[in-house]
PASEBA-1860 file (N, C-alpha, C; in nm, 3 decimals):
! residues 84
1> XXXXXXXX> 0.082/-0.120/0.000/0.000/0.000/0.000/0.086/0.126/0.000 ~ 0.206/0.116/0.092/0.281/0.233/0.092/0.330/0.271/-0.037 ~ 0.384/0.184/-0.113/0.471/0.219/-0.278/0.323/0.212/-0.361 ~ 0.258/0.225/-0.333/0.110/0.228/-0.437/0.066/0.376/-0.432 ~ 0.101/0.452/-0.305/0.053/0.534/-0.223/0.188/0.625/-0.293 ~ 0.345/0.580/-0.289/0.420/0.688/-0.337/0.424/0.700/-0.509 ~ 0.340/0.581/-0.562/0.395/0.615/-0.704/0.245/0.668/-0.726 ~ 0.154/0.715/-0.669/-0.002/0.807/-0.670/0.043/0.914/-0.689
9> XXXXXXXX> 0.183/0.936/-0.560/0.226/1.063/-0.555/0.296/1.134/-0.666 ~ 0.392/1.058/-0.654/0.491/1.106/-0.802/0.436/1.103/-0.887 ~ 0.342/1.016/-0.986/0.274/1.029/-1.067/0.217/1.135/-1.117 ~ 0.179/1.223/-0.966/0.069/1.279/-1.009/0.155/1.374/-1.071 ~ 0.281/1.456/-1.020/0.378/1.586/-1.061/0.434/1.550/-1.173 ~ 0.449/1.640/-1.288/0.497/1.594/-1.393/0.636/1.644/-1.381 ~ 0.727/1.553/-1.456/0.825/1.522/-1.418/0.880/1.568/-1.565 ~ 0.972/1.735/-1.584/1.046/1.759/-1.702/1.205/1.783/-1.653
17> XXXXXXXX> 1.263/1.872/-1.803/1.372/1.862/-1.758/1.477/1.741/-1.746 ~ 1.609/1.802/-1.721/1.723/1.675/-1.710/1.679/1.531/-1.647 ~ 1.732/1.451/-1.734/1.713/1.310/-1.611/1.858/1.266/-1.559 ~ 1.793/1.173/-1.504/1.948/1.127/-1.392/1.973/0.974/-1.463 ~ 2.090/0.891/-1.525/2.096/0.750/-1.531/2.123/0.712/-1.423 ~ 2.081/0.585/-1.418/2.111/0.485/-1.357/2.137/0.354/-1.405 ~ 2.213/0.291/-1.332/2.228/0.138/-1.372/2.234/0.068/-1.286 ~ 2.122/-0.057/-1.331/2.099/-0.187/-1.194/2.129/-0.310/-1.258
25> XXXXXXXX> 2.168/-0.409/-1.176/2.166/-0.513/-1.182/2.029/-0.588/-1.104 ~ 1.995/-0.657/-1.169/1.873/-0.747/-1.140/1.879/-0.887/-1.224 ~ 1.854/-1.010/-1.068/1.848/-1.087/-1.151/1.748/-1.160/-1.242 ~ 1.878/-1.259/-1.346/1.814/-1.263/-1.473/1.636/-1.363/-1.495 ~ 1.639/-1.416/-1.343/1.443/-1.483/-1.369/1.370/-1.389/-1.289 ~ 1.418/-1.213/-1.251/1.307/-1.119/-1.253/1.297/-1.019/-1.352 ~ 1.440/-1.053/-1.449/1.426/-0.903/-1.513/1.294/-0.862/-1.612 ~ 1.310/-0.970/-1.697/1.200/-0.921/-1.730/1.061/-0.882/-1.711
33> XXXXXXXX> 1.009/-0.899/-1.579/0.851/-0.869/-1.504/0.928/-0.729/-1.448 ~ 1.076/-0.705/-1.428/1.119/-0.582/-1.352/1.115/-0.464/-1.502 ~ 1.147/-0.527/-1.606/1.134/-0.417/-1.723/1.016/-0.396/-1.759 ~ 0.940/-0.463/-1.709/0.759/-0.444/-1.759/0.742/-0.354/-1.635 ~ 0.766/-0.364/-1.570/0.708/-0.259/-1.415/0.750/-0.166/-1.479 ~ 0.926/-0.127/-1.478/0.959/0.017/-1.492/0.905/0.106/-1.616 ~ 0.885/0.027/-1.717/0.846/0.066/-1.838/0.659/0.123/-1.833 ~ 0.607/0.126/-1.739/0.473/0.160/-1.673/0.498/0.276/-1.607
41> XXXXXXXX> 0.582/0.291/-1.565/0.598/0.477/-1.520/0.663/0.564/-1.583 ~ 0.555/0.649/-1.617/0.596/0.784/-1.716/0.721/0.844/-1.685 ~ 0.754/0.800/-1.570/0.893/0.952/-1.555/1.050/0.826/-1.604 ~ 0.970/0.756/-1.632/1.148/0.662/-1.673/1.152/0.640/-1.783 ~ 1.205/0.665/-1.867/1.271/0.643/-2.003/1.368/0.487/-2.017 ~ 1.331/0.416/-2.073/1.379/0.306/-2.096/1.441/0.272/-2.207 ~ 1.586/0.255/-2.235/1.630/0.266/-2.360/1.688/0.124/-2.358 ~ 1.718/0.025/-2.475/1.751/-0.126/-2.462/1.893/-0.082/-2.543
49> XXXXXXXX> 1.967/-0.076/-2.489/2.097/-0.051/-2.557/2.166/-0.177/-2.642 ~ 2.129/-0.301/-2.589/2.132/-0.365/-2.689/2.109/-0.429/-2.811 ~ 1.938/-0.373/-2.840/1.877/-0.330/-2.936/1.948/-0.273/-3.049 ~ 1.981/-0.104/-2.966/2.028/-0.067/-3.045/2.123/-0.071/-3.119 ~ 2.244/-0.157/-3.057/2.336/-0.227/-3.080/2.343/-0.285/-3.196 ~ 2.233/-0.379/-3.159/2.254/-0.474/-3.300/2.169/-0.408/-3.393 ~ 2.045/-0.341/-3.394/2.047/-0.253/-3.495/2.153/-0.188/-3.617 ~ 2.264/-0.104/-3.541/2.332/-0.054/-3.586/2.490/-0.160/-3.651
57> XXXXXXXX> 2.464/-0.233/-3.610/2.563/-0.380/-3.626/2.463/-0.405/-3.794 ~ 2.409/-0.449/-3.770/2.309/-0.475/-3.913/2.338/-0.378/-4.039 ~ 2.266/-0.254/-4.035/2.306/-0.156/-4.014/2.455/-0.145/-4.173 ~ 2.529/-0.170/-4.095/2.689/-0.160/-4.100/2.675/-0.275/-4.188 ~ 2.646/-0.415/-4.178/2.675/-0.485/-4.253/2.608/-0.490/-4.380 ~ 2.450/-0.414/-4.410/2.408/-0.394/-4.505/2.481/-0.293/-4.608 ~ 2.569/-0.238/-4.541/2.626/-0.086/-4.629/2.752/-0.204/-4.698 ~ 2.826/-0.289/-4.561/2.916/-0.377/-4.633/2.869/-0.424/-4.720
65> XXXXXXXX> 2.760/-0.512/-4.762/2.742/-0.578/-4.846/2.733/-0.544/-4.979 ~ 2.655/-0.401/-4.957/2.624/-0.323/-5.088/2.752/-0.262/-5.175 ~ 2.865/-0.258/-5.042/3.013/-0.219/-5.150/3.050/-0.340/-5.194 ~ 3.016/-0.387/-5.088/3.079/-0.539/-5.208/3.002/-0.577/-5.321 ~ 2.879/-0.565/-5.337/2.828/-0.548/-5.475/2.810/-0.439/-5.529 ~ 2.873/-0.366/-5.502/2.915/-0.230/-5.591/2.849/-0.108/-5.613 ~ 2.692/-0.122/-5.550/2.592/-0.067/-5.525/2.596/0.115/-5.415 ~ 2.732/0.051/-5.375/2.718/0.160/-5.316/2.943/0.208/-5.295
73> XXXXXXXX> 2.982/0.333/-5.315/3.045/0.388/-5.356/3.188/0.276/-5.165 ~ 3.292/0.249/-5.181/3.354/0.260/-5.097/3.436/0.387/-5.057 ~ 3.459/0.392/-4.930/3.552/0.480/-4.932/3.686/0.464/-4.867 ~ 3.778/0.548/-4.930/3.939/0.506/-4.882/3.945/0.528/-4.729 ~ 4.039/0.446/-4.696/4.102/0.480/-4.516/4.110/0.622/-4.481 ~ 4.170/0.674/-4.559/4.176/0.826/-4.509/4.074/0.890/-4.528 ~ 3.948/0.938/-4.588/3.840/0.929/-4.567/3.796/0.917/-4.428 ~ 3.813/0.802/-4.441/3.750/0.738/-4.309/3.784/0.776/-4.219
81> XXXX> 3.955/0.827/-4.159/3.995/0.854/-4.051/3.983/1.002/-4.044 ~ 3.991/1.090/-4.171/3.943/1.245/-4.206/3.826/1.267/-4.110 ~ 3.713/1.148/-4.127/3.576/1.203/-4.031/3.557/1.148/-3.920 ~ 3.661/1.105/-3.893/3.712/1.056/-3.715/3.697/1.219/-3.660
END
């Protein structure tokens, strides 16, 4: 009743402005019922970084593929390290 009673509270104030990260460990036969909870309150932003990860892994290998079939222009090392 008490944490039912504080997330009534917080809830109710809207919550802008900077956020704060954090990082938890939780273990792995609660996490997921623990990412369904947090993902239910508006003031937390939930980002899956490993998502995005392999997104962008993909990504990368589709552009590889396309130079290797020629489809799409390569570019030299220096280039590459120019937009480092």
């Amino acid at each position: 009743m008490l944490i039912n009673r504080f997330l009534e509270d917080f809830n109710a104030e809207k919550i802008s402005g900077p956020m704060k990260q954090l990082t938890l460990s939780v273990a792995d036969s609660k996490f997921k019922a623990f990412l369904e909870f947090i993902k239910t309150l508006d003031y937390v932003k939930v980002e899956d970084s490993e998502e995005k990860a392999l997104e962008e892994l993909q990504s990368s290998l589709d552009q590889v593929k396309l130079m290797q079939e020629g489809k799409l222009p390569k570019q030299s090392a220096s280039d590459f390290l120019n937009e480092l």
